[in-house]
C-alpha positions as a Python dict, from the first residue, in 0.01 Angstrom:
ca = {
    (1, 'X'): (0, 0, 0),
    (2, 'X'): (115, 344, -105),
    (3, 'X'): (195, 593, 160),
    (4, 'X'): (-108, 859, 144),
    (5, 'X'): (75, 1237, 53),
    (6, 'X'): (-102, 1541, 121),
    (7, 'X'): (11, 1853, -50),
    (8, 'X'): (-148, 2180, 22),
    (9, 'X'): (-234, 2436, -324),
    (10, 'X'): (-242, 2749, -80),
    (11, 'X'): (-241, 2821, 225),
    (12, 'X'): (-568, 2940, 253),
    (13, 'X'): (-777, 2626, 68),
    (14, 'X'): (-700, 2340, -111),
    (15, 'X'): (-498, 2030, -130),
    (16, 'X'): (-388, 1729, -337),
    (17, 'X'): (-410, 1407, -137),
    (18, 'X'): (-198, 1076, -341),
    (19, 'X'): (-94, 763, -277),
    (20, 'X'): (-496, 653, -233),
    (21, 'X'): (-744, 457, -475),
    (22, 'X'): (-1095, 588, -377),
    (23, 'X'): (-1246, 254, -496),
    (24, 'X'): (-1101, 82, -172),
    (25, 'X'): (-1020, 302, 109),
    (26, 'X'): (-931, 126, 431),
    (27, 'X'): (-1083, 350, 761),
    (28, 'X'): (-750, 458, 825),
    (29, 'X'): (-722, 595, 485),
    (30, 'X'): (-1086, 759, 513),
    (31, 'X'): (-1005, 885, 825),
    (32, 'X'): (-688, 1051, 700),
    (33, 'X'): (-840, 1236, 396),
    (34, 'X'): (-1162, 1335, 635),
    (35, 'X'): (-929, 1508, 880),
    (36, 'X'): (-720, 1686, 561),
    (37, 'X'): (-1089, 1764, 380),
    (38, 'X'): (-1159, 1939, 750),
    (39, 'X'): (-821, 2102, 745),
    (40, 'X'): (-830, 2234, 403),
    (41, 'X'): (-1187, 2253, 276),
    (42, 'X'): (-1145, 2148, -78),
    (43, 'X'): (-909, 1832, -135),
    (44, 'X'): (-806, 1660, -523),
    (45, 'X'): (-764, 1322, -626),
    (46, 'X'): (-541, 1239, -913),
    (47, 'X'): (-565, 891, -1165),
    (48, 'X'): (-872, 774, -1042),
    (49, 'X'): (-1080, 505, -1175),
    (50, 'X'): (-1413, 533, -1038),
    (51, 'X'): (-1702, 451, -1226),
    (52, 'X'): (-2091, 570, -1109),
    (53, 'X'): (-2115, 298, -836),
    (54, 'X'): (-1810, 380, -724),
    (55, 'X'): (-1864, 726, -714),
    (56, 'X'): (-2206, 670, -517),
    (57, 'X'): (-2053, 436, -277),
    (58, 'X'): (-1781, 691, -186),
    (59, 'X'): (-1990, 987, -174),
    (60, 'X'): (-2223, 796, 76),
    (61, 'X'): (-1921, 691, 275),
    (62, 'X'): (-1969, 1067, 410),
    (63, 'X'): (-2375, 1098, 473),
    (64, 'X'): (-2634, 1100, 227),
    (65, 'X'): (-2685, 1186, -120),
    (66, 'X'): (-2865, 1531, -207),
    (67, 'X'): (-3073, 1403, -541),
    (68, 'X'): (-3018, 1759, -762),
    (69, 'X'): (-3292, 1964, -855),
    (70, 'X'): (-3197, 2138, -1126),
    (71, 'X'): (-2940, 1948, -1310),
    (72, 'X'): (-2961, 1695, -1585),
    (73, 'X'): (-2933, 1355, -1421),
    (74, 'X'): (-2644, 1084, -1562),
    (75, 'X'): (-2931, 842, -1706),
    (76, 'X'): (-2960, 543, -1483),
    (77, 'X'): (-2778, 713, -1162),
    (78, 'X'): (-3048, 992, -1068),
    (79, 'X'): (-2807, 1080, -768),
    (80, 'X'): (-2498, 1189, -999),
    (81, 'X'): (-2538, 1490, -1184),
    (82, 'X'): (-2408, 1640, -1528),
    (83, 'X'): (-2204, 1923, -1537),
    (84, 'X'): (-2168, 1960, -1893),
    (85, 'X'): (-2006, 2233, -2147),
    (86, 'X'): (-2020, 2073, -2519),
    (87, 'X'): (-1781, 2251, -2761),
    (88, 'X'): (-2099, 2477, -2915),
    (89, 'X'): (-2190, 2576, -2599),
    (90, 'X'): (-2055, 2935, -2476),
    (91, 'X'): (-2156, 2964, -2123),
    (92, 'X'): (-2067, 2712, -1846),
    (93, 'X'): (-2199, 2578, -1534),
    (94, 'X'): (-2097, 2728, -1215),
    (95, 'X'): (-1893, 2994, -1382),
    (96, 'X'): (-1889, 3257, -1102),
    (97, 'X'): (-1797, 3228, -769),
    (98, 'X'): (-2029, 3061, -568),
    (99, 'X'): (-2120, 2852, -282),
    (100, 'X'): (-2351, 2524, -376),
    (101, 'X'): (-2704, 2500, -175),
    (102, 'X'): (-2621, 2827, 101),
    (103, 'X'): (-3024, 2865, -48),
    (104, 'X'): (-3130, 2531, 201),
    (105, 'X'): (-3217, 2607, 535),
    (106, 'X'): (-2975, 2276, 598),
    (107, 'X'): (-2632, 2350, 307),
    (108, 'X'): (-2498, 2036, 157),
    (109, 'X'): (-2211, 1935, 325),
    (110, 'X'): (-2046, 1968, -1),
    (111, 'X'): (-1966, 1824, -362),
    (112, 'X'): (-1716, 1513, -528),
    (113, 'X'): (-1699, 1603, -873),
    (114, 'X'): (-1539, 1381, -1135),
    (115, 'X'): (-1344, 1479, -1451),
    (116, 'X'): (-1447, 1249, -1728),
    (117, 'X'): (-1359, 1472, -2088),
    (118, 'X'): (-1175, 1837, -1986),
    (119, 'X'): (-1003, 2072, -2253),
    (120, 'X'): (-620, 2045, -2258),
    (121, 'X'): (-603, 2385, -2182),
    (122, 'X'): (-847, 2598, -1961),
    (123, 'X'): (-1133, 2478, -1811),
    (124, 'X'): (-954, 2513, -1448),
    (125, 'X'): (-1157, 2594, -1081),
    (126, 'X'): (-1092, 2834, -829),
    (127, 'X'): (-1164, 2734, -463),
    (128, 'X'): (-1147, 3001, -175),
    (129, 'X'): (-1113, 3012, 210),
    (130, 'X'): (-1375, 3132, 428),
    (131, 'X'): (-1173, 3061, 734),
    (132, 'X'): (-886, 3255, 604),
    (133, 'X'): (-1074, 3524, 462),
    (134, 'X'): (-1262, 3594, 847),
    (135, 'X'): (-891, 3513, 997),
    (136, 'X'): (-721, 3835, 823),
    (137, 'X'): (-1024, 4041, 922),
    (138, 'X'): (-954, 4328, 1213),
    (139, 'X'): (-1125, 4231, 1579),
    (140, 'X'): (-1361, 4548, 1525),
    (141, 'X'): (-1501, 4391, 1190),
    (142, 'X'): (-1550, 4090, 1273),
    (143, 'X'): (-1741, 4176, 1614),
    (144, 'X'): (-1973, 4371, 1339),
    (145, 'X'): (-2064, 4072, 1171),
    (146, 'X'): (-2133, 3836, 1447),
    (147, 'X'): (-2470, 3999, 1481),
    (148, 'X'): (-2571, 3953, 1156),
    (149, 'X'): (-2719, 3734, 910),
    (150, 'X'): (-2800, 3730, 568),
    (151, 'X'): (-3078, 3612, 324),
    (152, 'X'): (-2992, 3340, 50),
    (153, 'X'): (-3216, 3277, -240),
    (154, 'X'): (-3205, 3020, -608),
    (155, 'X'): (-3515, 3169, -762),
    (156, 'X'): (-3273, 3463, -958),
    (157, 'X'): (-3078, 3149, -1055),
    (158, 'X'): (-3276, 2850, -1099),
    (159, 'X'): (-3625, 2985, -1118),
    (160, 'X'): (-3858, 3075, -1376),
    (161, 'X'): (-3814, 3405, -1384),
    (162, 'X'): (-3451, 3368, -1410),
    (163, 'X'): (-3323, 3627, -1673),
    (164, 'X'): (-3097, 3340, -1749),
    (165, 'X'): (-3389, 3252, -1989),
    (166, 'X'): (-3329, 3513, -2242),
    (167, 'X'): (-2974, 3408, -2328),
    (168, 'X'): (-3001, 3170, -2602),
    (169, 'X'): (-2671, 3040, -2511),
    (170, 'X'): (-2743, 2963, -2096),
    (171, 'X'): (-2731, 2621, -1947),
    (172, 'X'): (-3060, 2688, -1858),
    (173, 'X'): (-3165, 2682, -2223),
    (174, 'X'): (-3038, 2438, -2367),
    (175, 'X'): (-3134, 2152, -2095),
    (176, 'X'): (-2841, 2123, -1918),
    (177, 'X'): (-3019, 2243, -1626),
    (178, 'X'): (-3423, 2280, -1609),
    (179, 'X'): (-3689, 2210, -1381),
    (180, 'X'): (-3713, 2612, -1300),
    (181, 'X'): (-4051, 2542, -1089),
    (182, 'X'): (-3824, 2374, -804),
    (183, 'X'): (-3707, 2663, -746),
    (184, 'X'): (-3783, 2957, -496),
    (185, 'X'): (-3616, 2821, -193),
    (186, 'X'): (-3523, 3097, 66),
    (187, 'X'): (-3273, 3023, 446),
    (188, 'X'): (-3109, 3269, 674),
    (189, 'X'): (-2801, 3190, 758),
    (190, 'X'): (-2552, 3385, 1017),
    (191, 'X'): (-2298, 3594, 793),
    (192, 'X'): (-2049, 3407, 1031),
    (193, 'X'): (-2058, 3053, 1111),
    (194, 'X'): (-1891, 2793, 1307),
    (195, 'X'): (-1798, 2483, 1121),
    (196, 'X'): (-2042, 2195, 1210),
    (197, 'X'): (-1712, 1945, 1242),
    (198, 'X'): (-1384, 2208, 1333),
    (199, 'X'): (-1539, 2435, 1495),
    (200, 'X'): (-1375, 2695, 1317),
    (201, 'X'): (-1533, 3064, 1240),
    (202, 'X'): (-1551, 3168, 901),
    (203, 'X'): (-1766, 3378, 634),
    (204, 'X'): (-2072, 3243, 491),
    (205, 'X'): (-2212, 3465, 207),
    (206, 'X'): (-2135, 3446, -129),
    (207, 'X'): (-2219, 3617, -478),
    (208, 'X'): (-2457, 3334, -630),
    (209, 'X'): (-2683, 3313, -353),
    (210, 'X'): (-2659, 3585, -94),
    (211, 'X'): (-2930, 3810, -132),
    (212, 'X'): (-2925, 4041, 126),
    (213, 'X'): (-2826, 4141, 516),
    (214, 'X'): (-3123, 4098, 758),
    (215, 'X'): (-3281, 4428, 880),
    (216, 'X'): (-3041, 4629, 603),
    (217, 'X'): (-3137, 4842, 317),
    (218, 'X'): (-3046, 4769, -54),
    (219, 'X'): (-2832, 5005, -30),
    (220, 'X'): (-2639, 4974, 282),
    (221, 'X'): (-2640, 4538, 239),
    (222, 'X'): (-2476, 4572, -144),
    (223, 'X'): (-2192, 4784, 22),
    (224, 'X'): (-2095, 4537, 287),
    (225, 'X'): (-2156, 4213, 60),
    (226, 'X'): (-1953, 4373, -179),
    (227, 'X'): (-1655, 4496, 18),
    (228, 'X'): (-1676, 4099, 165),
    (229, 'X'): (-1673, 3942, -166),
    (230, 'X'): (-1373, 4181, -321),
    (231, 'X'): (-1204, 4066, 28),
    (232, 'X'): (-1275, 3702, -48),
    (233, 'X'): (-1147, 3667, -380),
    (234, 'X'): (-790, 3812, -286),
    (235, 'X'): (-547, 3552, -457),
    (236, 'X'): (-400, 3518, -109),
    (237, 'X'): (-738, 3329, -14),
    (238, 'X'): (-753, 3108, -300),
    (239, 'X'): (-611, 2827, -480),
    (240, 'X'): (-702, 2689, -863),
    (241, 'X'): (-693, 2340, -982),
    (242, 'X'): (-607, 2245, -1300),
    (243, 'X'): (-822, 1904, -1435),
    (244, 'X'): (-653, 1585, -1580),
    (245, 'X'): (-910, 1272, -1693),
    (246, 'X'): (-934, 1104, -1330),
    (247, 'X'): (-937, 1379, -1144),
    (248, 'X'): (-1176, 1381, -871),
    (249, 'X'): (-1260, 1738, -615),
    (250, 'X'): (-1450, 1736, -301),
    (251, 'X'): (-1556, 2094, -139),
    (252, 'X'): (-1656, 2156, 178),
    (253, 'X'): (-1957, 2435, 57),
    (254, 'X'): (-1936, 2547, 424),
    (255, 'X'): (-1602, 2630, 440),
    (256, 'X'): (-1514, 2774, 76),
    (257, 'X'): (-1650, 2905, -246),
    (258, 'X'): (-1558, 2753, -591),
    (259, 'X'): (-1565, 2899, -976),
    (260, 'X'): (-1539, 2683, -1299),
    (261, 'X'): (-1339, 2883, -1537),
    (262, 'X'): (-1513, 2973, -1836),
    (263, 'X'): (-1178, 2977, -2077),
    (264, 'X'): (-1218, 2686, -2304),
    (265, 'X'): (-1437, 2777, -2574),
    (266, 'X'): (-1472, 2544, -2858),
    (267, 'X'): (-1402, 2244, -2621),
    (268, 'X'): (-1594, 1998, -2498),
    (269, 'X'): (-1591, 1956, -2067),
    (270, 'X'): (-1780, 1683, -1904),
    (271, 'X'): (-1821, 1567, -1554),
    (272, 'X'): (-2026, 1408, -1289),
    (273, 'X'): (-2100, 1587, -985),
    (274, 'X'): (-2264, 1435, -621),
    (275, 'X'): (-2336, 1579, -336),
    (276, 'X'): (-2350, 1501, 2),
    (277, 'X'): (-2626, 1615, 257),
    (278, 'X'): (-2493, 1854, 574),
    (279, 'X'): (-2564, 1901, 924),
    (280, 'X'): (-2751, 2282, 1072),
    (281, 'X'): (-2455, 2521, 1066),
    (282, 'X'): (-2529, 2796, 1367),
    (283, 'X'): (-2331, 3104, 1395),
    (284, 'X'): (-1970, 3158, 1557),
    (285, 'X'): (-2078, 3456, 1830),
}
């Protein structure tokens, strides 16, 4: 058996675990990458082999599956979905940042996605660290947001009234993802939260799903979510990871935000995507 390697991308998030075969992890080997996936939010898998069942088998290793609303469904395997960019296509999935499900009044725990066909060049995804990002915060600000919380929303994204709809070239067009009447669902969440597993404080709001500060004016809620999201997306809190055939990602959507680059046009990308149900998350004060 391989000695299991762990090499951080950043310091902030991110890091590329080796030496494993997710088709047959021993529990000391689960155990290991559970306790690195805590420690760095987002973790990478190169030269795997897994095919759907194995995929299933370890995403349910971690809780249960979150059956996805919106996205086109691998045919036979309703709990893996397609995240698909075909080489006609101009817009991609998930091509802003964004934190997956902060619109459920429980968040997934987080995603395993699987690269099956990615572009030799582009087609990379940026992860960044909530943790981090709070961390390098002054005392002052961050006693600010304790008391708060924020509003999170899918209907601008997912719903019917989505003006995703008038771009003849959106995913939501042309059935990559549909099903706009399951949308509409609405949580708040603290803009501060304590990891369900760590502990840890960080920053839960993000740019896809965020749609306000409790008790705030339009105004006065788009200046403070945008001074937080500029602060996020500082390279010094973030990490990218570049796809190979194999590759397998797993995000913690508690602890970072992601964002598939959309740089590959004219080339086909294609992967499967579970994920996992969470836990409550309450807030750090």
């Amino acid at each position: 058996m391989e000695t299991i390697t762990i090499r951080p991308l950043s310091d902030a998030v991110g890091a590329v675990i080796g030496g494993v075969d997710l088709r047959q992890l021993s529990d000391a080997e689960f155990s290991a990458i559970k306790s690195a996936f805590h420690q760095h939010g987002a973790i990478f898998f190169r030269n795997q082999s897994l095919d759907p069942d194995d995929h299933i088998a370890f995403a349910k290793r971690w809780g249960d599956i979150n059956i996805n609303r919106f996205f086109h469904p691998v045919e036979g395997h309703p709990e893996i979905a397609e995240v698909l960019k075909s080489e006609t296509d101009t817009l991609n999935i998930g091509g802003a940042w964004h934190t997956d499900h902060s619109y459920d009044q429980i968040p997934a725990l987080g995603s395993i996605l699987k690269a099956i066909d990615v572009p030799e060049v582009g087609g990379d995804t940026l992860f960044a660290g909530m943790s981090a990002a709070y961390d390098a915060l002054s005392d002052g600000f961050k006693d600010m947001l304790g008391d708060l919380s924020a509003e999170h929303g899918n209907a601008h994204v997912f719903g019917p009234s989505s003006t995703a709809y008038a771009n003849p070239d959106a995913p939501r067009t042309g059935g990559r993802i549909g099903n706009p009447e399951a949308a509409g669902q609405e949580a708040i969440h603290p803009v501060v939260i304590a990891h369900p597993d760590t502990g840890r404080p960080g920053l839960y709001v993000n740019p896809g799903f965020t749609t306000g500060i409790v008790g705030w004016n339009r105004a006065e809620s788009d200046m403070l979510l945008h001074y937080l999201y500029n602060h996020i997306a500082q390279p010094r809190f973030t990490a990218r990871f570049h796809w190979e055939p194999g590759s397998v990602a797993m995000w913690d959507n508690r602890s970072t935000w992601h964002n598939a680059l959309n740089d590959y046009q004219g080339r086909r990308r294609y992967m499967h995507r579970i994920t996992v149900e969470g836990v409550p998350i309450t807030s750090a004060a």
